[in-house]
C-alpha positions in Angstrom: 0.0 0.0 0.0 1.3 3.0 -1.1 -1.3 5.8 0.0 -4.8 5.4 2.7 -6.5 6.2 -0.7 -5.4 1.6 -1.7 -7.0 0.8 1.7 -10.6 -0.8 1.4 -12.4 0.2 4.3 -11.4 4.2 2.7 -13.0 3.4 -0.4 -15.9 1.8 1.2 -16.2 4.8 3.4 -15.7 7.7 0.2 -18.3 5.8 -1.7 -21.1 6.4 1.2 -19.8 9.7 1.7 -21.0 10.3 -1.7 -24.2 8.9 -1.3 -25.2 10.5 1.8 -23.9 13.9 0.5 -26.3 13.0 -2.4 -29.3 12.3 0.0 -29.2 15.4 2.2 -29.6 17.8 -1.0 -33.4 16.5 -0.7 -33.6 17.3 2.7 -35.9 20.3 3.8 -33.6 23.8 3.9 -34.2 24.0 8.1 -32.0 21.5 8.3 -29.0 22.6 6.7 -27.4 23.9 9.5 -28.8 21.0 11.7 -29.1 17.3 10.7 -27.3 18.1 7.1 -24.4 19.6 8.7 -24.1 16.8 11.2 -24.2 13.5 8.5 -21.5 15.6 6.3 -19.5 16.4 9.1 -19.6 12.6 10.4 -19.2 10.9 7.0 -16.1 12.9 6.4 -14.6 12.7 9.8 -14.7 8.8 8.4 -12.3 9.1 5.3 -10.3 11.9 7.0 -9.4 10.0 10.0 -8.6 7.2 7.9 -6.2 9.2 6.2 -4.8 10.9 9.4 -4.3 7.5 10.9 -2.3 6.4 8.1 -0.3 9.3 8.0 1.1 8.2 11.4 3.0 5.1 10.5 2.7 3.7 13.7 0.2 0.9 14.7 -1.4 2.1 17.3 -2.1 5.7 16.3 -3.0 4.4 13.4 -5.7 2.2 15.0 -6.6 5.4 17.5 -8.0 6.9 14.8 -9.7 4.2 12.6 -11.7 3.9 16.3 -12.4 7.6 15.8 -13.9 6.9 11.9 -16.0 3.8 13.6 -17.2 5.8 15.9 -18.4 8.5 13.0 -19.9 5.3 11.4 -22.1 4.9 14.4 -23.1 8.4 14.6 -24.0 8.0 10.8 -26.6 5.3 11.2 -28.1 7.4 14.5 -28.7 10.5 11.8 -29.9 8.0 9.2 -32.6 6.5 12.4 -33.5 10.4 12.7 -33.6 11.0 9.1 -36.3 8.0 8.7 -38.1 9.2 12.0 -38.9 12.8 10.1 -39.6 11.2 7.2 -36.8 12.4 5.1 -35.7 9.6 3.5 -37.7 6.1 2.8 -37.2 2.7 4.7 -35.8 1.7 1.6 -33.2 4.4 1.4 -32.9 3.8 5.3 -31.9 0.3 4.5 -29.9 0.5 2.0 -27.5 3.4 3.5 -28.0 1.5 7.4 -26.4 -2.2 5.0 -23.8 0.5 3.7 -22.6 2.1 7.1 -22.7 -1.3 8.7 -20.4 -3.0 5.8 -17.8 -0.2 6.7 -17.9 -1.1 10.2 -16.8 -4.4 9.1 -14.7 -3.4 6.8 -12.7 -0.5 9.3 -12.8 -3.3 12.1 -11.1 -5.7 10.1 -8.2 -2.9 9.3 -8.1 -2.0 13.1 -7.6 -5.9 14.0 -5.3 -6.5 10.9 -3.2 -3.0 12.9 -3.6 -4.7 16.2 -2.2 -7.9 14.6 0.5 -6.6 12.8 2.1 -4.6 15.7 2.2 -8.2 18.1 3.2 -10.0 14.7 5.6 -7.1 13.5 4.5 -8.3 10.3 4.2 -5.0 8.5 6.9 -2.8 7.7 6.2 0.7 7.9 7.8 3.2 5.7 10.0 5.9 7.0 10.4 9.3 4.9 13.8 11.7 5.1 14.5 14.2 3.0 17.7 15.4 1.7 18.1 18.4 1.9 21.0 18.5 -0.8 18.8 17.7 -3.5 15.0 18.2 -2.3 14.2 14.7 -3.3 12.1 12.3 -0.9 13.7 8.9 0.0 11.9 6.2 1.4 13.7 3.0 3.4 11.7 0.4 5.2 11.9 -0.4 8.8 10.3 -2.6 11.3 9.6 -1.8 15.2 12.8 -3.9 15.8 15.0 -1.0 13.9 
């Protein structure tokens, strides 16, 4: 893997933050600043701590904030419960996007135990970045915890 943007559980999380960005232009305009706001905000906190935690190149941080994206996940299917309880979307829609958010659970929790696994295991070599600055060009060597 060469950037967060290769790891599944980001895909799976930009494809519904697609869709739900797609839903809540048919919600009524008194919610913009209310439940709109609040599914945008979540379903991007997914993706971006995604990102963030792979930024870190360390295990654990990086399975700190995969938590953090689950946790937006869960906050994504209680707006989706409010946005069937007002009646803004259908139990169809409900459905479909409730499946969704719950397959990226599965998806993200299978990353975060792969993490977990792979900082016990040492199995995963995480890549180190240093510049030089002689020539402003980025080299990258591969280390373990061990180095």
């Amino acid at each position: 893997m060469r950037s967060f943007e290769d790891l599944d559980c980001w895909k799976k999380a930009t494809e519904l933050r697609r869709k739900l960005s797609a839903l809540v232009k048919n919600f009524p305009s008194e919610e913009k600043y209310r439940l709109i706001d609040q599914m945008i905000r979540a379903s991007r906190s997914v993706t971006a701590n995604i990102a963030e935690g792979f930024g870190r190149f360390h295990y654990q941080e990086n399975a700190q904030y995969c938590r953090q994206g689950r946790g937006s996940l869960y906050e994504i299917k209680d707006h989706l419960i409010v946005a069937l309880d007002e009646k803004y979307i259908s139990a169809s829609d409900f459905d479909k996007l409730t499946t969704e958010t719950e397959d990226c659970i599965i998806v993200l929790n299978g990353f975060i135990n792969y993490l977990l696994k792979a900082k016990v295991n040492n199995i995963v070599k995480e890549p180190e970045i240093t510049y030089d600055s002689q020539d402003s060009t980025v080299k990258e060597s591969l280390l373990t915890d061990n180095d």
